[in-house]
C-alpha positions in Angstrom: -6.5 -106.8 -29.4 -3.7 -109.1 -28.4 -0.4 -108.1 -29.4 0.9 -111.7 -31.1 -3.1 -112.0 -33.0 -2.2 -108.5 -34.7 1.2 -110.1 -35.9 -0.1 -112.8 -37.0 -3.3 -110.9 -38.5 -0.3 -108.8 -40.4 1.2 -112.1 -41.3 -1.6 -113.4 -42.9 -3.0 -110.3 -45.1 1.1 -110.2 -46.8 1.5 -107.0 -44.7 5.3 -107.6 -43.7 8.9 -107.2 -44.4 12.3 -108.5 -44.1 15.4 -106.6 -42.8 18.8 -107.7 -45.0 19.9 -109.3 -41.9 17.0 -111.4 -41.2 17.1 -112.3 -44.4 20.8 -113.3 -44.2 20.4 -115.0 -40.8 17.7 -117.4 -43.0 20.2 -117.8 -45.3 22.8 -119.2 -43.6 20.5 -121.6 -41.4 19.8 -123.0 -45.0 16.0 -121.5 -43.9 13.2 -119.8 -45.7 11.3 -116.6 -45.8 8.3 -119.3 -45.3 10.0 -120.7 -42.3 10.3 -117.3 -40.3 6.2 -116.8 -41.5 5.4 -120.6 -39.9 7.0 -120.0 -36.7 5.0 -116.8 -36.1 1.8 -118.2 -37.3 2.3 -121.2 -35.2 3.3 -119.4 -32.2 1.2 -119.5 -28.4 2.9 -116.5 -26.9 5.4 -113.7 -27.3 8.7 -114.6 -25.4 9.5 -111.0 -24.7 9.2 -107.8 -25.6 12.4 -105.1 -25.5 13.1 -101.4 -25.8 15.2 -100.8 -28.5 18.0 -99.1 -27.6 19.5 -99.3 -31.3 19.9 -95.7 -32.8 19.4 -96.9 -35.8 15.7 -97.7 -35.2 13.0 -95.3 -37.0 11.5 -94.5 -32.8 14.4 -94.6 -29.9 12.3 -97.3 -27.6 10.6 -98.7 -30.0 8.8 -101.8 -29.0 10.3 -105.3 -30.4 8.9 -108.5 -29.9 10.8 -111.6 -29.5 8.9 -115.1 -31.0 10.1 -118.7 -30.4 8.3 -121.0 -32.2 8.5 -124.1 -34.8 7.9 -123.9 -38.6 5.9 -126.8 -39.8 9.1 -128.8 -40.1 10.1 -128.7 -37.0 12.7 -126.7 -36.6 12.9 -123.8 -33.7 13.2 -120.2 -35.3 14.0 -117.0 -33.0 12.5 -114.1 -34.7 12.6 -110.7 -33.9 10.4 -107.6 -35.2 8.0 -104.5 -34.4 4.9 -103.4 -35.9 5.4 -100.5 -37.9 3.1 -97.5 -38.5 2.6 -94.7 -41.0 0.1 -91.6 -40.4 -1.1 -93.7 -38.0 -2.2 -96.7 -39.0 -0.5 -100.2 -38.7 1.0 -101.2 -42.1 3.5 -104.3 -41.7 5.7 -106.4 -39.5 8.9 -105.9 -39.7 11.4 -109.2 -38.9 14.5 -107.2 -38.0 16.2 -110.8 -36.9 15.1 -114.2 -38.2 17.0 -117.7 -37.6 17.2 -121.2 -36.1 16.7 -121.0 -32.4 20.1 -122.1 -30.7 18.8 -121.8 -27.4 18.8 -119.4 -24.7 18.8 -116.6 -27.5 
């Protein structure tokens, strides 16, 4: 199954999260959890996907995915998360970064 219709498949049965920070970088865009969920639901394509190189992350190399796309208002959000799984099986998306697009982000 295509990676971006698993997201959004996660999306739409309530099976994500927020990080603090995405939730901050909402925040002071004067944005919405609903915004970030928009933008990924309305998005054609994944812009790219990195390696994490964090060592903070639960896998070194962990897979993000990076998603450019409008909310229903129009505005462009960058998002950032993985796909998380436990014994196994897939269990949420994860928005590790969330916030207006400013462009070559």
């Amino acid at each position: 199954m295509d990676v971006l219709a698993r997201i959004k498949r996660l999306i739409v049965r309530r099976r994500f999260r927020f990080s603090v920070k995405s939730l901050e970088e909402l925040d002071a865009d004067g944005l919405e959890l609903e915004d970030a969920l928009e933008a990924v639901l309305n998005a054609e394509g994944i812009k790219k996907t990195l390696r994490s190189r964090s060592p903070r992350r639960d896998r070194p190399g962990e897979k993000l995915y990076v998603i450019e796309s409008f909310n229903y208002g129009g505005t462009l959000l960058y998002t950032k998360g993985k796909i998380t799984r436990e014994e196994g099986e897939e269990i949420y998306y994860f928005f590790v970064s969330a916030k207006a697009s400013r462009g070559g982000t």
